[in-house]
RORO-199456 format. One line per field, with one value per residue: residue number from 1; residue in one letter; chain; x, y, z of N, C-alpha, C, O in turn. Coordinates in steps of 0.001 Angstrom, whole numbers. Atoms other than C-alpha are relative to their C-alpha. Layout:
num = [NUM ...]
residuo = [A ...]
cadena = [A ...]
n.px = [X ...]
n.py = [Y ...]
n.pz = [Z ...]
ca.px = [X ...]
ca.py = [Y ...]
ca.pz = [Z ...]
c.px = [X ...]
c.py = [Y ...]
c.pz = [Z ...]
o.px = [X ...]
o.py = [Y ...]
o.pz = [Z ...]
***
This chain:
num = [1 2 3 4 5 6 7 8 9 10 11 12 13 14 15 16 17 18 19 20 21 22 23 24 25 26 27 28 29 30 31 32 33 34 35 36 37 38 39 40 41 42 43 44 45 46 47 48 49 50 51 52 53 54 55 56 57 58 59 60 61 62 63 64 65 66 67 68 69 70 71 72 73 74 75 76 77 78 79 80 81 82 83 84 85 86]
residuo = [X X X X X X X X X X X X X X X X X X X X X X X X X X X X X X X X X X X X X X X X X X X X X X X X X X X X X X X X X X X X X X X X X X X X X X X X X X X X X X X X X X X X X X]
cadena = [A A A A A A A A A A A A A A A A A A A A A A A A A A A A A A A A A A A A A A A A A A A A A A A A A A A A A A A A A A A A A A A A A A A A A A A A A A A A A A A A A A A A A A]
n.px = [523 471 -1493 -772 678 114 -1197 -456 -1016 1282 510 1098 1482 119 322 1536 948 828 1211 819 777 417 1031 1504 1 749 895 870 105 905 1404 666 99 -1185 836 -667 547 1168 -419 -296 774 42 -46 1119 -265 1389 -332 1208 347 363 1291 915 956 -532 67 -646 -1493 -987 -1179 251 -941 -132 46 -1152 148 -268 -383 356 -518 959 -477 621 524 -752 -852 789 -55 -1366 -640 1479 -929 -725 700 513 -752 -499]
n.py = [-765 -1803 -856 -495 -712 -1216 -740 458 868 1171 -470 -1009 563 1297 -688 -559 900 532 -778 518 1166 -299 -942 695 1066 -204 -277 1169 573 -713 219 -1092 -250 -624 -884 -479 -1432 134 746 932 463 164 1094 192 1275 612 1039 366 674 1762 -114 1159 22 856 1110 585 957 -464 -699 -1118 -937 -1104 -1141 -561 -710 515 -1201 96 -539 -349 -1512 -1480 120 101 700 1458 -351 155 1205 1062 162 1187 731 758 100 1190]
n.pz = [1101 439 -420 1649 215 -450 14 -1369 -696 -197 -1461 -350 709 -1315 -1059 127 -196 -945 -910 448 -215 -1778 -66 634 -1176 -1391 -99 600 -879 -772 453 1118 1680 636 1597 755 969 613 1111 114 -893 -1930 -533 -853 -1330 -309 -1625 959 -1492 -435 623 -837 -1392 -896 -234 1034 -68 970 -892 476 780 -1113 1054 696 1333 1432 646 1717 447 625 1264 439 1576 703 679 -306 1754 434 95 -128 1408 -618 -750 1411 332 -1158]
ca.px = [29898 28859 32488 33677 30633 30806 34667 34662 36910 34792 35096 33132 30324 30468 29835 26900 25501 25166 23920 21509 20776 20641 18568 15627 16025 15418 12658 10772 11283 9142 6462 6565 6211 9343 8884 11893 11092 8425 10289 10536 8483 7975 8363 5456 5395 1680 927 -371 -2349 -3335 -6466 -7256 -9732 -8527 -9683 -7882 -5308 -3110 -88 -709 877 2162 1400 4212 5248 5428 7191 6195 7606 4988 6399 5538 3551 6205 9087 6095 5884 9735 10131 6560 8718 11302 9029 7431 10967 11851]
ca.py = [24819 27935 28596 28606 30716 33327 33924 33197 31490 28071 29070 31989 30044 27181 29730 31270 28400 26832 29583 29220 26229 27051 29603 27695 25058 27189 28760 25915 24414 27113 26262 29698 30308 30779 33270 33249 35919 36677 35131 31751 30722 29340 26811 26112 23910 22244 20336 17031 15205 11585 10832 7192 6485 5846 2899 1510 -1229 281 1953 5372 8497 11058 14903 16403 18925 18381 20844 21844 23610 26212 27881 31259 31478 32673 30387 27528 29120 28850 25135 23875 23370 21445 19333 18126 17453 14622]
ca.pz = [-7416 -5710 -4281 -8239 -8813 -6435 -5997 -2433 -233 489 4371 4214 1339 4612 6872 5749 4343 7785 9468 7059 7665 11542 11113 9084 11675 14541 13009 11167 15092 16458 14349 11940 8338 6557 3681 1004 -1411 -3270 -5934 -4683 -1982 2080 3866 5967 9080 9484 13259 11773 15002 15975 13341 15485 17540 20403 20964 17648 17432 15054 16728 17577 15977 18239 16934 15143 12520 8829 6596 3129 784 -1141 -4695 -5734 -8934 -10810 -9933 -9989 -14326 -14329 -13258 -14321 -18619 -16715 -14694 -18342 -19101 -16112]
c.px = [-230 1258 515 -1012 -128 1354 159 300 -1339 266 -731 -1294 -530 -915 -1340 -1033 -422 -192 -1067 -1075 -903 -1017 -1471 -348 -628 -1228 -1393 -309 -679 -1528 -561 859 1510 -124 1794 454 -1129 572 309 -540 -230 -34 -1329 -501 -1520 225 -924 -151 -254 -1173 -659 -470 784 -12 239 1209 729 763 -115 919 190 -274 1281 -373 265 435 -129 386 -1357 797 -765 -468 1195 1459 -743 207 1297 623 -1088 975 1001 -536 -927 1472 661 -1119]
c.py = [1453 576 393 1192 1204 357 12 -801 -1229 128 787 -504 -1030 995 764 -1300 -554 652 475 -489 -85 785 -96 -1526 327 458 -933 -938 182 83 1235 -62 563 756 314 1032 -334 -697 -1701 -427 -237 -907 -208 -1256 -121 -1129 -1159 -1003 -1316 -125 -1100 406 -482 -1026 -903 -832 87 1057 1577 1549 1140 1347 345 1306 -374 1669 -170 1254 938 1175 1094 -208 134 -1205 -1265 -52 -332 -1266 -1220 -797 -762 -777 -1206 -942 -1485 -1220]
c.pz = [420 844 -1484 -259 497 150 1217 360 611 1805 137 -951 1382 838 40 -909 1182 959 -571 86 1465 64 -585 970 866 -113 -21 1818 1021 -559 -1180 -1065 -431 -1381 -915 -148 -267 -1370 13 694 1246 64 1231 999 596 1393 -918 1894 -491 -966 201 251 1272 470 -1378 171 -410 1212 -428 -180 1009 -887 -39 -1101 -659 -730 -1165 -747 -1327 -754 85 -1298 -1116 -280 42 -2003 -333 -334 -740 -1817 633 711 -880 -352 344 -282]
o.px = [-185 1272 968 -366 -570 1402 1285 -105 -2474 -591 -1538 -2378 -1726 -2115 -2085 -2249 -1641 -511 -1708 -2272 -2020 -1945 -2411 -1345 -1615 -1971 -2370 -1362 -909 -2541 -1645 2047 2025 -728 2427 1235 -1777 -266 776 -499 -228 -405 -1126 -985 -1886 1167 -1885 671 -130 -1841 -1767 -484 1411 974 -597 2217 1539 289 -54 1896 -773 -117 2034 -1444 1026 -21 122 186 -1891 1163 -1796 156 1427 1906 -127 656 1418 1423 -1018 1323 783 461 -1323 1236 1230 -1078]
o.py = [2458 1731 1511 2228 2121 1568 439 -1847 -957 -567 564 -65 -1123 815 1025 -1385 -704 143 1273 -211 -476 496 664 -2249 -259 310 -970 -1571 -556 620 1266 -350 1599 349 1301 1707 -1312 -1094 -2270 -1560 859 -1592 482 -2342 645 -1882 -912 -1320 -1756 880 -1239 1633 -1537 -1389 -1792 -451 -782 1664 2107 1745 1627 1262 94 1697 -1316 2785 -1217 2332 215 2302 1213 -945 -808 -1621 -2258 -1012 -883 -1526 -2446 -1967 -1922 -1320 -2312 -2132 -2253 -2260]
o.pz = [-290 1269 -1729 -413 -196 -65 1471 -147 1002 2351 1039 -566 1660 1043 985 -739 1260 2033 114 6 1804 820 -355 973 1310 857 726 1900 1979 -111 -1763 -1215 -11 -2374 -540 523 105 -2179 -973 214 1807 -889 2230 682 1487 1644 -1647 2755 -1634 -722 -317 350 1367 1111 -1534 766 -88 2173 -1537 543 1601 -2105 902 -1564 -439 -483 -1762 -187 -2169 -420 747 -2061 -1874 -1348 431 -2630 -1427 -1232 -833 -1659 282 1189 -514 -561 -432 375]
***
């Protein structure tokens, strides 16, 4: 769709899509804030830790990151009418 759409050769849409992709990878992997635009939003990579006790029998959770995706007000107004819709 976005090779018909933009008029480019689908090697060069490839090509910058997955450096892209690479490039929200490596950051999101360093643990910082990815900022869009102001028109659309960030990605935001939270550490979530162990919340046992340690002395709990339940198998325990190693810390990690979690990534979340946080709209911008406006395109939150844009999709909130399609979101009624689904």
């Amino acid at each position: 769709m976005i090779v018909q759409e933009s008029g480019y050769p689908r090697e060069t849409v490839t090509a910058v899509y997955l450096s892209m992709i690479n490039t929200l990878e490596n950051v999101l992997g360093r643990g910082e804030v990815v900022d869009l635009s102001p028109e659309w939003g960030k990605f935001i990579p939270k550490l979530r830790e162990q919340k046992l006790n340690p002395g709990s029998p339940r198998t325990p959770k190693d810390t990690r990151y979690q990534v979340f995706f946080r709209f911008s007000n406006d395109f939150e107004k844009k999709i909130k009418p399609l979101r009624k819709e689904i």
